[in-house]
KOLGUTOR-309975 format. One record per residue (C-alpha): residue number from 0; residue in one letter; z, y, x. Coordinates in pm, 1 decimal, padded with zeros to 6 digits. Layout:
N
<node seq="NUM" type="a" c3="Z" c2="Y" c1="X"/>
...
//
This chain:
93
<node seq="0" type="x" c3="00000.0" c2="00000.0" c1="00000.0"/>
<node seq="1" type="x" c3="-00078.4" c2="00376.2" c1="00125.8"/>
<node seq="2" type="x" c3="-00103.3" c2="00714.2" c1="00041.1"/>
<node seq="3" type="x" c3="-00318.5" c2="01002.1" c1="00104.6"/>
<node seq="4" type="x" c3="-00313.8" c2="01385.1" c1="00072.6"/>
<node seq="5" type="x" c3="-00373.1" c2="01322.2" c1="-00292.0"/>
<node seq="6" type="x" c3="-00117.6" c2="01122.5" c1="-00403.5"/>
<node seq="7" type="x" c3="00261.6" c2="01108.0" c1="-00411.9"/>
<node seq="8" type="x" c3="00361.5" c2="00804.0" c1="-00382.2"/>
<node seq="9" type="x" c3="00232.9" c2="00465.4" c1="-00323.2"/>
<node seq="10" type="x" c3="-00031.5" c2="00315.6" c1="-00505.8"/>
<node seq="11" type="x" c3="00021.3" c2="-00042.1" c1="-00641.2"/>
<node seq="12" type="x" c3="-00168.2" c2="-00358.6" c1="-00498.2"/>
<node seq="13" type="x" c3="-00440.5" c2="-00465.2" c1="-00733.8"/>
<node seq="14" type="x" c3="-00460.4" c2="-00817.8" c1="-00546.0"/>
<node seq="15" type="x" c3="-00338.8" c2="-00967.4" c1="-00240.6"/>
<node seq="16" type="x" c3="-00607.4" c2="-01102.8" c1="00042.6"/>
<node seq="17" type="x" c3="-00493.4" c2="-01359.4" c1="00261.9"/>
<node seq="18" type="x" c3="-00623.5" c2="-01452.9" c1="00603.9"/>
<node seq="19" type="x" c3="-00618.4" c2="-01806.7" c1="00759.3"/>
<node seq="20" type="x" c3="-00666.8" c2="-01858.9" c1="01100.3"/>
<node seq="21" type="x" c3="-00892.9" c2="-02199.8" c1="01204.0"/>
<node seq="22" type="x" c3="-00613.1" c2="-02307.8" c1="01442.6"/>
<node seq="23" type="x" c3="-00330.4" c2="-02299.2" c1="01264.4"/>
<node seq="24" type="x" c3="-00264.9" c2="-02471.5" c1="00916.2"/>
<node seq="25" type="x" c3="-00220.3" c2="-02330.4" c1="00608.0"/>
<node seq="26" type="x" c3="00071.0" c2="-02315.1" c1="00385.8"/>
<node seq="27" type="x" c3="00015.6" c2="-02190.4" c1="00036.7"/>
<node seq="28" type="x" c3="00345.2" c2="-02081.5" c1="-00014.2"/>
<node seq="29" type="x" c3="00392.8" c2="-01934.6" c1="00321.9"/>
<node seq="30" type="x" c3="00100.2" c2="-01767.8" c1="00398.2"/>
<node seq="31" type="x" c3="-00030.4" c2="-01683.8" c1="00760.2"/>
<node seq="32" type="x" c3="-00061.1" c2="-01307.4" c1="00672.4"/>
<node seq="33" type="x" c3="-00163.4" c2="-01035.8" c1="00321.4"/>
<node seq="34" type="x" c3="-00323.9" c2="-00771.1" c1="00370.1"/>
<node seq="35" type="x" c3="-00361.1" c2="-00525.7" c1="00035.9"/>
<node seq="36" type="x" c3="-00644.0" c2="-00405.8" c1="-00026.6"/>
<node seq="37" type="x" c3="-00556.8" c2="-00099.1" c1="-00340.6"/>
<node seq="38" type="x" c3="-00855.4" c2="00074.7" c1="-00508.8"/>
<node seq="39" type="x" c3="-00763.2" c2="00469.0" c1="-00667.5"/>
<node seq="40" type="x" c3="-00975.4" c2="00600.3" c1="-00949.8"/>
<node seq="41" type="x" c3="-01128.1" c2="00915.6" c1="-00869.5"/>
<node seq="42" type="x" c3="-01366.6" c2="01109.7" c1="-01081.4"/>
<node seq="43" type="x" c3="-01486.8" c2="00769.3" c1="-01245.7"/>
<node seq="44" type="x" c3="-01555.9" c2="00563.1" c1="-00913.3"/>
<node seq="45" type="x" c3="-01329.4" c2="00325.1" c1="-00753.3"/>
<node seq="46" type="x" c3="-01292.6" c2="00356.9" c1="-00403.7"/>
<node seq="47" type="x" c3="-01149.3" c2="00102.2" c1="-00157.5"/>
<node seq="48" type="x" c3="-00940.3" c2="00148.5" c1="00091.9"/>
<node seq="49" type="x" c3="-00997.9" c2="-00161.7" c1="00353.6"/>
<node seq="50" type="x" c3="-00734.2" c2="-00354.8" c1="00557.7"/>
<node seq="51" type="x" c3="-00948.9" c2="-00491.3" c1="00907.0"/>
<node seq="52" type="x" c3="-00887.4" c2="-00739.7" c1="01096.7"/>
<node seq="53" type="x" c3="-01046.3" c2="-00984.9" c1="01363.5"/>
<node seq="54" type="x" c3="-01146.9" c2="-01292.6" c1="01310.2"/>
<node seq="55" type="x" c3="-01287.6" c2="-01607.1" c1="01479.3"/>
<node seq="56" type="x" c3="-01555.7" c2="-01886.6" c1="01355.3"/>
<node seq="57" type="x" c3="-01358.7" c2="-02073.0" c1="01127.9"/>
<node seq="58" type="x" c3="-01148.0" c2="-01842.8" c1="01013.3"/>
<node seq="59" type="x" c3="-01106.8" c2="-01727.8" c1="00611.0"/>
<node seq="60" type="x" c3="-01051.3" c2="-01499.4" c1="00430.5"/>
<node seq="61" type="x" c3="-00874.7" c2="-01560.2" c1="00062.3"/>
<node seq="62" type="x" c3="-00846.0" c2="-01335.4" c1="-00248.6"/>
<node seq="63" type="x" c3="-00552.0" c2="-01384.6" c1="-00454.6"/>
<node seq="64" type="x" c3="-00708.6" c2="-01538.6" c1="-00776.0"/>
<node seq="65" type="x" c3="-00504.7" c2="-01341.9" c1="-01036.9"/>
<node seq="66" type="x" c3="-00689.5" c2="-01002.0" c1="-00995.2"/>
<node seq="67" type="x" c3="-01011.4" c2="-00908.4" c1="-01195.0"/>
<node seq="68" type="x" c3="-01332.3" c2="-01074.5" c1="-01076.6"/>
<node seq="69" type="x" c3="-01606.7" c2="-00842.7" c1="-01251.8"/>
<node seq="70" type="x" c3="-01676.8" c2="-00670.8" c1="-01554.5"/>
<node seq="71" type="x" c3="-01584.6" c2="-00831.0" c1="-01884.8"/>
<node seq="72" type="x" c3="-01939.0" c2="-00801.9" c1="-02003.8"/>
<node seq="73" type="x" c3="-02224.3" c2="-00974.6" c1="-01881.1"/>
<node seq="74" type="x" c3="-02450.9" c2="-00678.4" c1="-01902.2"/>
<node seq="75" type="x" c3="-02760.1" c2="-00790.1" c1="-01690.4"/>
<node seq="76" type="x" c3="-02959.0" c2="-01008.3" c1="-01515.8"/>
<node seq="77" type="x" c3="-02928.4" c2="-01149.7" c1="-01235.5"/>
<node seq="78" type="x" c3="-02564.7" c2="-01160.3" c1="-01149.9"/>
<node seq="79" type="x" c3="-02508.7" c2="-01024.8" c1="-00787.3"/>
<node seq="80" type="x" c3="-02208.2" c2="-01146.0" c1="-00601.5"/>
<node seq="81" type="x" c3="-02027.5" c2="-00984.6" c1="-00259.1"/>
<node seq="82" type="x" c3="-02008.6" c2="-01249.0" c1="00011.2"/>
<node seq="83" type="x" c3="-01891.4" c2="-01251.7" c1="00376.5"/>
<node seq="84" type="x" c3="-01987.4" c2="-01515.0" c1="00597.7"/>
<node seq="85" type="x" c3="-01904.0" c2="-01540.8" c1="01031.7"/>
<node seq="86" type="x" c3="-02049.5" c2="-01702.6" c1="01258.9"/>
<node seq="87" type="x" c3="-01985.8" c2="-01742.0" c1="01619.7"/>
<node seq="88" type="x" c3="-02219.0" c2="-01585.0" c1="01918.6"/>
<node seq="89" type="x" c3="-02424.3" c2="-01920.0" c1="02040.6"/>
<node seq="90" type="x" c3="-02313.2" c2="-01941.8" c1="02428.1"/>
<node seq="91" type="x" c3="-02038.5" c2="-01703.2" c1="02466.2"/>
<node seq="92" type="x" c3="-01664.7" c2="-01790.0" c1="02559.6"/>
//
């Protein structure tokens, strides 16, 4: 959670984003680490404010499945979906 010069106080979470690391396992009740990713509503547009961090080949990136996943209505053709995918530099150490 953050702030900026435009608001007062914290903004809540809309959905937690977890990040697993290749090497190390996973448990689901303990995760490896959140990062919160908070959108603000400004003049109509939602903006995102990004958490970054590095990762490896292998590694994943989770969304907590309880937030909203798209608009309620299907109101076109096709449906586009965001998707991330890493791969590894062939050769390098």
């Amino acid at each position: 959670m953050g702030t900026d010069q435009h608001d007062q106080e914290p903004a809540p979470p809309d959905r937690e984003i977890t990040r697993e690391q290749a090497d190390e396992s996973v448990d689901l009740e303990t995760t490896i680490a959140r990062h919160v990713r908070r959108y603000r509503v400004a003049t109509g547009l939602l903006v995102p404010e990004m958490a970054a961090c590095t990762m490896r080949p292998g590694d994943a990136r989770q969304r907590d499945g309880a937030g909203a996943h798209g608009p309620q209505d299907l109101v076109e053709l096709p449906v586009h979906f965001p998707s991330v995918t890493a791969f590894g530099d062939s050769g390098r150490d």
